[in-house]
C-alpha positions as a Markdown table, in Angstrom:
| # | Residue | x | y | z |
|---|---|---|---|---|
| 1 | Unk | 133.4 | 198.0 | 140.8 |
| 2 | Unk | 131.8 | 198.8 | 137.9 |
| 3 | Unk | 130.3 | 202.1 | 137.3 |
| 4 | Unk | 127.0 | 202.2 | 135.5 |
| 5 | Unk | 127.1 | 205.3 | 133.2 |
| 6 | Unk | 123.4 | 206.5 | 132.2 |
| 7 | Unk | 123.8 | 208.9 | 129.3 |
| 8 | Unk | 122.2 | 212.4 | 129.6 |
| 9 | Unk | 119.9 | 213.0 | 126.8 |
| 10 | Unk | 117.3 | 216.2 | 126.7 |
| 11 | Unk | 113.8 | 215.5 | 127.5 |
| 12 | Unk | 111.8 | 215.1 | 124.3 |
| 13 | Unk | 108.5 | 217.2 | 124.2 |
| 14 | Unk | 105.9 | 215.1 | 122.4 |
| 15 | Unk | 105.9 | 216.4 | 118.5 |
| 16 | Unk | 101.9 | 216.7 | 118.8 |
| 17 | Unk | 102.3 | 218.8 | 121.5 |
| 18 | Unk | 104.8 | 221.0 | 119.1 |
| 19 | Unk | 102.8 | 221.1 | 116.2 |
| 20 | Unk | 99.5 | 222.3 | 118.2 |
| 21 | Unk | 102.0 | 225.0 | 120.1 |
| 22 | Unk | 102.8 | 226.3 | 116.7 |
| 23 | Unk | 99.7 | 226.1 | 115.3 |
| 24 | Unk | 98.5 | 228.5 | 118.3 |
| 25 | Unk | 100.9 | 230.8 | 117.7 |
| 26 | Unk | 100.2 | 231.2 | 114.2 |
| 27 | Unk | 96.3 | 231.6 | 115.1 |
| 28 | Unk | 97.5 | 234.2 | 117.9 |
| 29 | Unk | 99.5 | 236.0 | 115.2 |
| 30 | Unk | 96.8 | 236.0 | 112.2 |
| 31 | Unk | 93.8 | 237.1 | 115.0 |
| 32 | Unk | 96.6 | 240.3 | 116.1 |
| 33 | Unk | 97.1 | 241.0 | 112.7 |
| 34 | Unk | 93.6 | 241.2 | 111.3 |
| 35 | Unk | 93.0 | 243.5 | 114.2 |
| 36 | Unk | 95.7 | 245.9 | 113.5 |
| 37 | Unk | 94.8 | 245.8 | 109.6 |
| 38 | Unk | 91.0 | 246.2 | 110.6 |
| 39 | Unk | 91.1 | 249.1 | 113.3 |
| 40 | Unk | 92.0 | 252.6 | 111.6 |
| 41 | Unk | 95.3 | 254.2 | 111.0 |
| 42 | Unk | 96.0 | 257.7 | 112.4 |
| 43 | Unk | 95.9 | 260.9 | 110.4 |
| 44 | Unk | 98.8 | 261.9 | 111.2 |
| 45 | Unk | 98.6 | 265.0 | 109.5 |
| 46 | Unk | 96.4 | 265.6 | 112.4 |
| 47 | Unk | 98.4 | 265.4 | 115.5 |
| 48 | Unk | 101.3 | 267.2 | 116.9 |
| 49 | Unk | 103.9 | 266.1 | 119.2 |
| 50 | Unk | 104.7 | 268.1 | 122.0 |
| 51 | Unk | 108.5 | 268.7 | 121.8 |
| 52 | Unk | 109.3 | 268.3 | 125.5 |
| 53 | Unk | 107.7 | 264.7 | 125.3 |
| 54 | Unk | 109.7 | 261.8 | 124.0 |
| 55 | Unk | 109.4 | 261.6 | 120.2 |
| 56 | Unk | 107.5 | 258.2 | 120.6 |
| 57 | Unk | 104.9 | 259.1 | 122.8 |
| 58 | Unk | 102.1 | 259.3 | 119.8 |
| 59 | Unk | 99.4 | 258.8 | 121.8 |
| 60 | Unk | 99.7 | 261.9 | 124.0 |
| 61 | Unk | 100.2 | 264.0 | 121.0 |
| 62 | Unk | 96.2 | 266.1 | 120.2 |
| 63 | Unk | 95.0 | 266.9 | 117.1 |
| 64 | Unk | 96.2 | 270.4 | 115.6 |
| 65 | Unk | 93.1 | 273.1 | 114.8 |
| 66 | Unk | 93.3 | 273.7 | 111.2 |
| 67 | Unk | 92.0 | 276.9 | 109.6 |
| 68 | Unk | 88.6 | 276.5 | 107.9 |
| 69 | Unk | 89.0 | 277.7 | 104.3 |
| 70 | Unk | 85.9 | 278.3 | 102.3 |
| 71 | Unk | 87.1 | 277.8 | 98.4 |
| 72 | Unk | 84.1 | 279.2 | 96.8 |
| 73 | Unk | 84.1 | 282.5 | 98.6 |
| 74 | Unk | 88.1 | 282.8 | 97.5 |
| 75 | Unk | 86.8 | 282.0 | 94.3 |
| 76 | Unk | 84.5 | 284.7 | 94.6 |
| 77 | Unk | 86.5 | 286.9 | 95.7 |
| 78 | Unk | 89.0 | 286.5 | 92.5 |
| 79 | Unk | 86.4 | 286.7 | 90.5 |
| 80 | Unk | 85.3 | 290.2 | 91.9 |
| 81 | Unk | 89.2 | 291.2 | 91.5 |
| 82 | Unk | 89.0 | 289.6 | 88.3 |
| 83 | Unk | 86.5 | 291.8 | 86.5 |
| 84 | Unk | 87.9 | 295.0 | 87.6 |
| 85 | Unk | 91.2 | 293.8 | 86.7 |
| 86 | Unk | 90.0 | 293.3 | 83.7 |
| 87 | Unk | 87.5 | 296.6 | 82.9 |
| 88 | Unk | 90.9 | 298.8 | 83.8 |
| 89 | Unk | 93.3 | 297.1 | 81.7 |
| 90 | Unk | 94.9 | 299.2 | 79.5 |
| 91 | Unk | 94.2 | 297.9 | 76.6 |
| 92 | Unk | 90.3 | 297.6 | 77.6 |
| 93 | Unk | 90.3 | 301.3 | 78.5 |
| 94 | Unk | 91.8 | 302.3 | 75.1 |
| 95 | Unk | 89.2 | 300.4 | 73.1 |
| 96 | Unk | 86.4 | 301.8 | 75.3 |
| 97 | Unk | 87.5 | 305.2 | 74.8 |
| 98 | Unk | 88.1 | 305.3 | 71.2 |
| 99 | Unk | 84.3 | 303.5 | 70.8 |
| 100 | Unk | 82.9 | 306.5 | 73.1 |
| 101 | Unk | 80.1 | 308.4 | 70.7 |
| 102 | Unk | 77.6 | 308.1 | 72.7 |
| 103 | Unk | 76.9 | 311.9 | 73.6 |
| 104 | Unk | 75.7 | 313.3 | 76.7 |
| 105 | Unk | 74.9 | 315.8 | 79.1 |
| 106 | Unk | 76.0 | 316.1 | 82.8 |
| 107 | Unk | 72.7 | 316.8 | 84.7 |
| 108 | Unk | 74.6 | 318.3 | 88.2 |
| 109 | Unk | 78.5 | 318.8 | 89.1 |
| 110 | Unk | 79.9 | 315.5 | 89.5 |
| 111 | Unk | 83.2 | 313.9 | 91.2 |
| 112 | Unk | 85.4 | 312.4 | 88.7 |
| 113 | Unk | 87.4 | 309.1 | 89.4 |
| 114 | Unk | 90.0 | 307.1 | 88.1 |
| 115 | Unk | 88.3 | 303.5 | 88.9 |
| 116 | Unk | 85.0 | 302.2 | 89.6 |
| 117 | Unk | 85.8 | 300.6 | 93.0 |
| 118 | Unk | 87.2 | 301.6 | 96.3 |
| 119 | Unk | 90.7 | 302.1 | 95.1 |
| 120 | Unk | 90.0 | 304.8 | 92.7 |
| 121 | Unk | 91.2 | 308.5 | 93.0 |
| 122 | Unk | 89.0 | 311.7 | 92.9 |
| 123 | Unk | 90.7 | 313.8 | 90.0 |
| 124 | Unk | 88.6 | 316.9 | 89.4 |
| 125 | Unk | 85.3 | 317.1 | 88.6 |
| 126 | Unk | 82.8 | 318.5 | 85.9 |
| 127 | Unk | 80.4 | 321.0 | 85.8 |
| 128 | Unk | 76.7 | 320.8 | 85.2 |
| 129 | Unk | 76.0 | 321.3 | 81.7 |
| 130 | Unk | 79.0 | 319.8 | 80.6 |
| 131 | Unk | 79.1 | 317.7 | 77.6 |
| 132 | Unk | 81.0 | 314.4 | 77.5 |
| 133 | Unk | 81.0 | 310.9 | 75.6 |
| 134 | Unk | 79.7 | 307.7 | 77.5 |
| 135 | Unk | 81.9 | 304.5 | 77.0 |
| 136 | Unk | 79.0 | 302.1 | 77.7 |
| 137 | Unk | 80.6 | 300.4 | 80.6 |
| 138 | Unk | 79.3 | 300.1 | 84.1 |
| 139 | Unk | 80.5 | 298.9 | 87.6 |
| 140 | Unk | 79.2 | 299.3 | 91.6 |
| 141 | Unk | 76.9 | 302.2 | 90.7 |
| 142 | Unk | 79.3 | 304.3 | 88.2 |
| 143 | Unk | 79.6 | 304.6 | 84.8 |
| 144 | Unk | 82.4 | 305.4 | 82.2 |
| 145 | Unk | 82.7 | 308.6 | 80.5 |
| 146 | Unk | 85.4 | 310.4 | 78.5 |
| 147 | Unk | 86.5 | 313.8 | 79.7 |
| 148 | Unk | 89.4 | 315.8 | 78.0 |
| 149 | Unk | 90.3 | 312.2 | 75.7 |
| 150 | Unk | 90.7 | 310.6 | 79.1 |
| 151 | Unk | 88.4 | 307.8 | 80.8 |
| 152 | Unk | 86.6 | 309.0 | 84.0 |
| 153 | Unk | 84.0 | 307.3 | 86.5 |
| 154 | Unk | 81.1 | 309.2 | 87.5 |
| 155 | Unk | 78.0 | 308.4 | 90.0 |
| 156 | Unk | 75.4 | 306.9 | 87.2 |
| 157 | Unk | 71.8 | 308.7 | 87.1 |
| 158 | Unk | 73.3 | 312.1 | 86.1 |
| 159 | Unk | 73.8 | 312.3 | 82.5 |
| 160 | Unk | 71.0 | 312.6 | 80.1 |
| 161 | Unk | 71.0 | 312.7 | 76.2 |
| 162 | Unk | 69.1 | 316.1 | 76.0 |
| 163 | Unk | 71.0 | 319.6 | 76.2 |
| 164 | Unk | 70.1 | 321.5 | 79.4 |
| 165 | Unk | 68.1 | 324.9 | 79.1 |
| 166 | Unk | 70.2 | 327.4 | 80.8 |
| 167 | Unk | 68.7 | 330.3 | 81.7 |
| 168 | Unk | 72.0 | 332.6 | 80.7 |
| 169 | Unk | 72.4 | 332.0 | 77.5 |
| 170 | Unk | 72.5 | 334.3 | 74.9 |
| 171 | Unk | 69.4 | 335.3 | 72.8 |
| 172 | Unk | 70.4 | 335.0 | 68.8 |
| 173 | Unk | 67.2 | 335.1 | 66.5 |
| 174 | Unk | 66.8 | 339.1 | 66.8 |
| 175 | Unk | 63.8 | 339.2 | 69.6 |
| 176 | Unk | 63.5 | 342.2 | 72.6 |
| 177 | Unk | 61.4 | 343.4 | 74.8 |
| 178 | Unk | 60.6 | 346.8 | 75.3 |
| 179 | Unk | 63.2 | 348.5 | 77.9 |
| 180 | Unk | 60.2 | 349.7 | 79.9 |
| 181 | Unk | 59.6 | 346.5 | 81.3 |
| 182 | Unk | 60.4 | 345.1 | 84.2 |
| 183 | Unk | 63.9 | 343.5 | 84.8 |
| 184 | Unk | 62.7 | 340.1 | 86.0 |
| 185 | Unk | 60.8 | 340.3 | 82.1 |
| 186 | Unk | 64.1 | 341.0 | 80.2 |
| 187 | Unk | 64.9 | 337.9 | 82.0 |
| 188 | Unk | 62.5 | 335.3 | 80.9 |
| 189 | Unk | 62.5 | 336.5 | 77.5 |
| 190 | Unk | 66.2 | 336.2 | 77.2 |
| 191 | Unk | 66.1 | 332.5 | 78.8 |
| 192 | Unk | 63.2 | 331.9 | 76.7 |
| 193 | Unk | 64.9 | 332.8 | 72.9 |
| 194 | Unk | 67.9 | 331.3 | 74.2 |
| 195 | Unk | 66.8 | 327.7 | 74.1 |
| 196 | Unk | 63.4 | 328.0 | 72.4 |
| 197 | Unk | 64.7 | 330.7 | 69.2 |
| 198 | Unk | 61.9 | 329.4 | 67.1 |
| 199 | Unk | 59.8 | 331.7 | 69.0 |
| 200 | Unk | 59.7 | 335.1 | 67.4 |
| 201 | Unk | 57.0 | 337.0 | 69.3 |
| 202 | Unk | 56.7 | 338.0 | 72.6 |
| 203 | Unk | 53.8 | 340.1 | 73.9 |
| 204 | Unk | 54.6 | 342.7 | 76.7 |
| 205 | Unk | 52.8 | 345.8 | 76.8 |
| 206 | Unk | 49.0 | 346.4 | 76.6 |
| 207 | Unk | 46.6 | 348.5 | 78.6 |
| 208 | Unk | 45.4 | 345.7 | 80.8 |
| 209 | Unk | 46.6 | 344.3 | 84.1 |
| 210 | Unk | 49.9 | 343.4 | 84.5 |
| 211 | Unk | 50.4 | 344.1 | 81.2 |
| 212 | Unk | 50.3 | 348.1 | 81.4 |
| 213 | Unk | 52.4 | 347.6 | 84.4 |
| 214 | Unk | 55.3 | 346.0 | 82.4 |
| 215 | Unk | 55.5 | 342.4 | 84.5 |
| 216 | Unk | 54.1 | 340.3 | 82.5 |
| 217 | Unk | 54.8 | 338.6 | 78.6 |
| 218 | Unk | 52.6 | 336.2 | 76.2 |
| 219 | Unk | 55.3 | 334.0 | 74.6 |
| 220 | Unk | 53.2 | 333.1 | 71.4 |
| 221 | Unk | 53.7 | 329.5 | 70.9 |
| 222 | Unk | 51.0 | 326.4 | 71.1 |
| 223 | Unk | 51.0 | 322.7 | 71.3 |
| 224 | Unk | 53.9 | 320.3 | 73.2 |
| 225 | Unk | 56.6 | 323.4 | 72.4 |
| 226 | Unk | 54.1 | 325.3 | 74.6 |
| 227 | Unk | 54.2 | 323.0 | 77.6 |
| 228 | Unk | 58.2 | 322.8 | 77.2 |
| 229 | Unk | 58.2 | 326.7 | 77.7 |
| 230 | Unk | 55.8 | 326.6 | 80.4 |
| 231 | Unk | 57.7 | 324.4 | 82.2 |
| 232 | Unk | 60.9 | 325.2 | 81.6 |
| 233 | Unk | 59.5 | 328.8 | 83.3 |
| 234 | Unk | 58.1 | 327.4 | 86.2 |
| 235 | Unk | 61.2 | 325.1 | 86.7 |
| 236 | Unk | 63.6 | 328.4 | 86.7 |
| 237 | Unk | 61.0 | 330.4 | 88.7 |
| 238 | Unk | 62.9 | 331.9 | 91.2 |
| 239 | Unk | 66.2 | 332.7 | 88.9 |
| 240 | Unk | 63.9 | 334.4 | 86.4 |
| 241 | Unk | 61.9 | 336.4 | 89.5 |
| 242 | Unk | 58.3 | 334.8 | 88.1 |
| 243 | Unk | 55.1 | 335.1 | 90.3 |
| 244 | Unk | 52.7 | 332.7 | 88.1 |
| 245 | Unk | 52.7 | 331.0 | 84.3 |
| 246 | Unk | 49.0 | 330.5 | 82.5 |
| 247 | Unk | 49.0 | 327.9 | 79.7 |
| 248 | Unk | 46.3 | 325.2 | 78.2 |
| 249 | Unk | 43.4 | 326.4 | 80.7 |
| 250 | Unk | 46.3 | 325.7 | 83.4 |
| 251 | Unk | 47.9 | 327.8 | 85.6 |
| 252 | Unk | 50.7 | 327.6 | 88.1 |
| 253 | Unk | 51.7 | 330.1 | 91.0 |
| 254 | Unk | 54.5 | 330.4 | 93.8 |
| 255 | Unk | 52.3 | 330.8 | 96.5 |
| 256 | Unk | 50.1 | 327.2 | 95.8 |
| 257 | Unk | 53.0 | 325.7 | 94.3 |
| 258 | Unk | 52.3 | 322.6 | 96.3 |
| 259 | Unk | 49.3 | 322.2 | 94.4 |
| 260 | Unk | 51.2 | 322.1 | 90.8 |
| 261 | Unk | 48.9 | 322.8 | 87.7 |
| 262 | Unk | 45.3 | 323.4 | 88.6 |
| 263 | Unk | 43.0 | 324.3 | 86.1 |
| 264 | Unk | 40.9 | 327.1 | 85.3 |
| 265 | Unk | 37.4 | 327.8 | 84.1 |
| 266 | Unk | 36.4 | 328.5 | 80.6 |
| 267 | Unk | 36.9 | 332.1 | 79.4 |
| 268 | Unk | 35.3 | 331.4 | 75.7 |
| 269 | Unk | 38.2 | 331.7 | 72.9 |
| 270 | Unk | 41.4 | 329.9 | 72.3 |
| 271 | Unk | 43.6 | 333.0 | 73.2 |
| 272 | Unk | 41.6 | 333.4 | 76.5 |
| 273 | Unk | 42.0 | 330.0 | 77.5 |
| 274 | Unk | 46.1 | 330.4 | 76.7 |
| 275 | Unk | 46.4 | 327.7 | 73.8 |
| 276 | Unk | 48.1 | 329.7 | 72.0 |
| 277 | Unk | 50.5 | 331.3 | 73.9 |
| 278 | Unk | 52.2 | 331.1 | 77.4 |
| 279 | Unk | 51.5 | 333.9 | 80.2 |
| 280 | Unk | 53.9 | 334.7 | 82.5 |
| 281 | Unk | 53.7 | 337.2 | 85.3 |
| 282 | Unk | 56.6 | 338.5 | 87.4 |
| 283 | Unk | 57.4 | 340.3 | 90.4 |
């Protein structure tokens, strides 16, 4: 008997159906992509993996704190640096001390330093009365000044451009006082031709007052010289042992010193009214 042999043949999907499969996934494909292109990609300069999870597992990693640096206060910071880098170079320090000719006078005792800043050294100090040459330059409340050829900081507001009156100097235009005066008397006319030696009379003894008595001296001088004296007296007033100083119609005295010049009434004449010289009375 004949056997009837049907060959086996694979069953043919329609090639519509094909083409619209493939065209799905292709859609499928384009959509995913444009999602994944369009969503944001991780910093990952951000995140940190923790070591005892697997390397892969991104999504459990959290985002590392990151110190907040401010640039413009760094910047600041150099700056600062900078400029006192800069004011203690060497080189800086040479030129301002060679340029020093500005003369002064120290005003009080004053520390001396080796910088400007926090980092500097106390290295002696300098007497009042001293003389020294200013540099010019200034930083944080100091200023430069050359002491023994070397360059020193010193707190500013203590220097002045006038020589100080010191009250122990030594007389040199020929003046005296009679030795029976008082001590305290010997003392202000000393003071007094030291640092004023264009004065060259001084009245002590007469037969009135204070006069007789030896405490007191007319220092013959008028005008602004006058008021120098005057107050160059009052301002030494306890050194020099003085009770009161008349001059211009003014007087001063220990006791109402709070009260500072007050004036007095008219006695009639120049010399009265002390124009033309300076009173003192001492103890």
């Amino acid at each position: 008997m004949a056997t009837s042999h049907k060959r086996e043949t694979a069953r043919r999907t329609p090639r519509a159906a094909v083409l619209a499969g493939s065209l799905a996934v292709l859609a499928t494909g384009a959509v995913v992509s444009a999602g994944v292109m369009s969503s944001p990609a991780p910093d990952r300069d951000l995140l940190a993996v923790d070591g005892n999870r697997a390397a892969g597992s991104v999504q459990d990693a959290a985002p590392r704190e990151l110190p907040i640096i401010s640039r413009s206060s760094d910047r600041s910071a150099d700056a600062i640096g900078s400029k006192v880098d800069r004011l203690m170079a060497s080189t800086a320090t040479a030129k301002a001390v060679a340029g020093a000719d500005a003369k002064r006078w120290t005003t009080d005792a004053l520390n001396l330093w080796t910088r400007p800043d926090k980092s500097g050294k106390k290295v002696g100090e300098v007497e009042e009365g001293e003389k020294v040459f200013l540099t010019g330059r200034t930083y944080g409340g100091r200023e430069e000044i050359v002491v023994g050829g070397k360059a020193r900081w010193v707190t500013t507001g203590h220097l002045s451009d006038e020589k100080p009156l010191a009250i122990d100097a030594s007389c040199t235009n020929g003046t005296s006082v009679p030795a029976g005066v008082s001590p305290n008397i010997k003392k202000v006319h000393q003071a007094v031709c030291a640092n004023f030696p264009e004065v060259s009379t001084y009245g002590t003894f007469r037969g009135d007052g204070e006069h007789s008595q030896g405490l007191a001296v007319d220092i013959m001088t008028s005008g602004a010289r006058g008021w120098e004296i005057a107050e160059f007296v009052r301002a030494n007033y306890a050194a020099l042992g003085v009770n009161y100083v008349i001059y211009s119609q003014k007087i001063w005295s220990v006791d109402r010193s709070g009260e500072g010049w007050r004036g007095m009434s008219d006695r009639g004449s120049t010399t009265a009214n002390h124009y033309d010289h300076v009173h003192v009375t001492t103890y």
